[in-house]
N, C-alpha and C positions, 0 to 999 in steps of 0.2 A: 457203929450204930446198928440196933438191931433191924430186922425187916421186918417192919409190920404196913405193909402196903400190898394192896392185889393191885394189878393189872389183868383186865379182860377183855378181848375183842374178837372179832368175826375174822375169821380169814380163810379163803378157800382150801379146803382140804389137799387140792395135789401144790399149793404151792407151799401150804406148814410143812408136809410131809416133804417134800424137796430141799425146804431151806433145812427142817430139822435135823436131816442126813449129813447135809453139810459141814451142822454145829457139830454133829459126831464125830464127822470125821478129824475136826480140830478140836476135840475134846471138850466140847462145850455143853453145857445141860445148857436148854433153851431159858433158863432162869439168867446163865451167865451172859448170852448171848442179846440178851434185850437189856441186862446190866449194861452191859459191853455199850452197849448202841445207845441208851441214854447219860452215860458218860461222857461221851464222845459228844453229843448236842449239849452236854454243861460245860465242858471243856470251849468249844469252840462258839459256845453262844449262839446256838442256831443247827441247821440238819448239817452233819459232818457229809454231806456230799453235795452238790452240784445239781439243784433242780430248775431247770429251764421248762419252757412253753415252746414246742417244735415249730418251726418257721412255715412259712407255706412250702418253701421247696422241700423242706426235711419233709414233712405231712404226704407232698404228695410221693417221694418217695419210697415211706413206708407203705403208700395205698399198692404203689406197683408193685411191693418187693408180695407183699400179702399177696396180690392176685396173680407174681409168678413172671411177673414182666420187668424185662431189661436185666432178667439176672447172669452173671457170670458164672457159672461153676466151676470150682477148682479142685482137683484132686488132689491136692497137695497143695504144701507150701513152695516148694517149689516150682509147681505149676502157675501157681498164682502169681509169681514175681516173675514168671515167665512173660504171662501174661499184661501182665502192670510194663512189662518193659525194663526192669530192675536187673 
């Protein structure tokens, strides 16, 4: 079938410019890549991924992790399973 359909929509500039880097580097023009992704919601009848509403403990947090509280830092992976106790 041929293409005769636009698609057009807003999207902030450093995250088109981010995602589009990525389609390059998996060899995608951003035509295949929005192919790619409305295939996948015909295929699977709905968004091929997992959208949920954060809970209040996810919420709150993400409020701490944004303002810098309760966070862990690891310098490695190894540090980090040092840390976890692993």
């Amino acid at each position: 079938m041929g293409k005769s359909s636009t698609v057009r929509a807003r999207i902030e500039p450093d995250l088109k410019g981010k995602a589009e880097h990525i389609f390059q580097q998996l060899g995608l023009t951003t035509t295949q890549a929005i192919t790619l992704f409305y295939k996948q919601v015909e295929l699977k009848n709905g968004l091929p991924f997992d959208v949920i509403i954060p809970n209040e403990v996810t919420r709150k947090t993400f409020a701490e992790t944004e303002a810098g509280r309760d966070l862990i830092i690891c310098n490695d992976a190894d540090d980090m399973f040092k840390k976890l106790g692993i």
